[in-house]
C-alpha atoms as one frame of an Amber mdcrd trajectory, in Angstrom:
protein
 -37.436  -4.351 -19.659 -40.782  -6.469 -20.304 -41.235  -9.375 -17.945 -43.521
 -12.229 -18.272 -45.007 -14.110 -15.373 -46.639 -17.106 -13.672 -48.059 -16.200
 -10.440 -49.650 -19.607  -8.611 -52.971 -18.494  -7.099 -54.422 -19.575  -3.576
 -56.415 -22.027  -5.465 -53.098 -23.224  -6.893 -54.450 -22.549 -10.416 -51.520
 -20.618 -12.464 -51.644 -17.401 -14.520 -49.227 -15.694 -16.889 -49.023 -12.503
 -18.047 -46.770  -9.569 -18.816 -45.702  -6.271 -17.220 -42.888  -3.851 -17.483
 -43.369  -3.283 -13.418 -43.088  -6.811 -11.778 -43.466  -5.224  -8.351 -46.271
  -3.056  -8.925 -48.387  -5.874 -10.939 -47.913  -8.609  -7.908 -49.441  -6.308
  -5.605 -52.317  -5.327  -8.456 -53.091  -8.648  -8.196 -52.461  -9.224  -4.373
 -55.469  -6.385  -3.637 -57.704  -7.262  -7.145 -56.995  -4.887  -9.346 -55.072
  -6.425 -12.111 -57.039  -9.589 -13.946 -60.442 -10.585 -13.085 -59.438 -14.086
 -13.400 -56.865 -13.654 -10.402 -59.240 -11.003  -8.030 -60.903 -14.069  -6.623
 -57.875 -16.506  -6.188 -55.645 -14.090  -4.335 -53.481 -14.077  -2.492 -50.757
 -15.166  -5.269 -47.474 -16.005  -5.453 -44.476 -15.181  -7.941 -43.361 -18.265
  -9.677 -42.062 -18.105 -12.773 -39.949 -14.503 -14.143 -38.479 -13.629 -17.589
 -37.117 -10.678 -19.332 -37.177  -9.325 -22.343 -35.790  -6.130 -24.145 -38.873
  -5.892 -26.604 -42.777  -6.058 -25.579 -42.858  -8.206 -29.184 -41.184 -10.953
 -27.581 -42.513 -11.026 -23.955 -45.907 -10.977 -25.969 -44.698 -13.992 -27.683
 -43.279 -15.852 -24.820 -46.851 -15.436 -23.165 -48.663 -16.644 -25.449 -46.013
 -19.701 -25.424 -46.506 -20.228 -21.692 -50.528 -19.474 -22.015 -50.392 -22.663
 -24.921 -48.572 -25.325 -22.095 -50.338 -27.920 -20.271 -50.226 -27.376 -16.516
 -47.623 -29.797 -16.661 -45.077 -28.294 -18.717 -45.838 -25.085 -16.737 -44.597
 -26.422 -13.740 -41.689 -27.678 -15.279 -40.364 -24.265 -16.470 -41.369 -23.044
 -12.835 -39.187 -26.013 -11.405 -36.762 -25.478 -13.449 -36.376 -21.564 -12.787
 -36.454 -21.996  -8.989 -34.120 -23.935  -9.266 -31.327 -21.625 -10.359 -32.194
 -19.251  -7.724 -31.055 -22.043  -5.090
């Protein structure tokens, strides 16, 4: 599996990415070793998680998510918390 993912930083900025270890790449960022843009803002938080079978369409999704205003980012995050209530 591929997973794509919005963390919110402590700055309450968002970042996605992608990783076929969701656990491992949380703490990468948690202790500043994953993206440069997130080794400043941590601690973060998991948000937002999706799966794929293919790293072709996580890519895609990504870039998807990466394209959204702030604003439609938080709606996909509402709207996926929400089913795990």
């Amino acid at each position: 599996m591929v997973y794509v993912y919005i963390v919110e930083c402590s700055d309450k900025t968002l970042y996605t990415g992608y990783t076929v270890d969701i656990e491992k790449r949380i703490k990468q960022h948690n202790i500043g070793k994953a993206s440069k843009y997130t080794r400043g803002r941590k601690p973060v938080n998991l948000v937002y998680l999706e799966s794929f079978t293919s790293k072709s369409e996580a890519l895609k999704r990504e870039n998807k998510i990466k394209s959204m205003t702030r604003e439609e980012k938080l709606n996909i995050i509402s709207l996926y918390l929400s089913k795990l209530i």
